[in-house]
N, C-alpha and C positions, 0 to 999 in steps of 0.2 A: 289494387283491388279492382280499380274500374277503367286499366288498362285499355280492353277490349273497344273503351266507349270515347278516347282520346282523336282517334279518327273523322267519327260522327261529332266530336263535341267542338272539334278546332277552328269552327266557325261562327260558334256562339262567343254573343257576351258574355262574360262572366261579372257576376256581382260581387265587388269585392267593399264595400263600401258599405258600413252597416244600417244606415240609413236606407239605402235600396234595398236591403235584402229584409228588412222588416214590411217596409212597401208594397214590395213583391209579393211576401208571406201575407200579409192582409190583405192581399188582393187575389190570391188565390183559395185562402180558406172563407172570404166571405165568397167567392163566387160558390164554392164547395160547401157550403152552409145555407145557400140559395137555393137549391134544387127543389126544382119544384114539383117534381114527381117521386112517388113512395117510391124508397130505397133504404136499402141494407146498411148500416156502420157496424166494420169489425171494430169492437173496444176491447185493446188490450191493457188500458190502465196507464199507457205510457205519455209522454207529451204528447205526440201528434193526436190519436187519436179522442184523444181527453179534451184535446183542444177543439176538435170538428165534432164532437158531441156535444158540449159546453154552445156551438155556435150551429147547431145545426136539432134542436128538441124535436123535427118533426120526424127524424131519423128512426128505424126500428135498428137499435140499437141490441147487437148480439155481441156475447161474450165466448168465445171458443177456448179448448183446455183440456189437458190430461190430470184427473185425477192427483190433486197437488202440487197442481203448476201454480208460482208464482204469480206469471201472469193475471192469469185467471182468478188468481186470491185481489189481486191489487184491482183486478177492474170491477170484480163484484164489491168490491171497499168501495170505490168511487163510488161507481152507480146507487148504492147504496146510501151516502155521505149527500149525494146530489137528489136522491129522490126519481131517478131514472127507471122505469122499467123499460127490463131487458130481456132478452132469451138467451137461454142458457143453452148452449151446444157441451156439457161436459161429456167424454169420452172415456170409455176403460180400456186399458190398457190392451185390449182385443179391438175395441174397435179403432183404438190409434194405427197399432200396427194395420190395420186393414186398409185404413186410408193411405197411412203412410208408402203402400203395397203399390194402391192403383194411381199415386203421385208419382212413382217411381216409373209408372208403366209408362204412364204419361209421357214425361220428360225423357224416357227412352225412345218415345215412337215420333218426339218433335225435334230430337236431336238438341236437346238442351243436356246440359252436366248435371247428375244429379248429385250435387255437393252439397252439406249439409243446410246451405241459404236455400239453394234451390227447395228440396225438398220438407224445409221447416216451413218457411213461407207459401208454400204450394200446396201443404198440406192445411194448412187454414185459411188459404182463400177457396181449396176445395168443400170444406166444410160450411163453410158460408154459402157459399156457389145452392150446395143442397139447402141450407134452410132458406135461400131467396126461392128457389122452386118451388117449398113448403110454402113461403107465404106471398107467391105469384108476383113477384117481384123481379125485374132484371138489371136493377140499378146496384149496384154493390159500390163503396167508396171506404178506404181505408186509409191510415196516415204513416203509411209502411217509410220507416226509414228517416225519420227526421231525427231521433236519436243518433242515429251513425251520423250523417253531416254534419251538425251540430255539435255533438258531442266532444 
């Protein structure tokens, strides 16, 4: 899967050692729980970013979603459970496909693949991207992907 990045990666350390890689993780989500300037968290309910919410309350915390997405069920549960207000980006199935339309355009005109990660995950960091405009914000942070490593 992460082929492409074997290249770029065959110079790094890798942390193989679970002691490091817990170190590492708390040393990256407190710096990312630290920001000291208003910003965006996408909250999808999942580990990662449950976890930079849980360590980061000063966050404007947005939940993005289609109309009976899972997702979107699990993070308004959390947020919920935790006492969090959040903004709700819920989408109908017109304006999913709309976004999904101009993510598509996107990643055509930068020469990126538009394969179903590309284009799921692009389509909710583009959603986000708009409600940081709405609320004058240019900090966005999200915990894309700690599921797949970990998992």
């Amino acid at each position: 899967m992460f082929e492409h990045l074997q290249k770029e990666l065959s110079h790094c350390a890798l942390f193989v050692n679970k002691k490091e890689i817990l170190l590492r993780i708390n040393t990256l989500l407190r710096a990312a729980a630290t920001i000291n300037q208003p910003h965006i968290l996408g909250l999808s309910g999942g580990v990662d970013s449950s976890l930079l919410a849980f360590l980061s309350p000063v966050a404007s915390k947005v939940i993005v979603g289609v109309e009976g997405s899972e997702d979107y069920q699990y993070a308004s549960t959390l947020a919920s459970t935790m006492g969090w207000k959040t903004t709700a980006c819920l989408l109908s199935p017109d304006q999913a496909e709309s976004v999904l339309l101009k993510v598509m355009d996107i990643l055509t005109k930068h020469n990126v693949p538009r394969d179903p990660i590309n284009v799921g995950v692009g389509a909710v960091d583009y959603v986000l991207c708009q409600e940081a405009k709405k609320q004058n914000i240019s900090l966005l942070v999200s915990g894309l992907g700690a599921e797949e490593i970990f998992g």
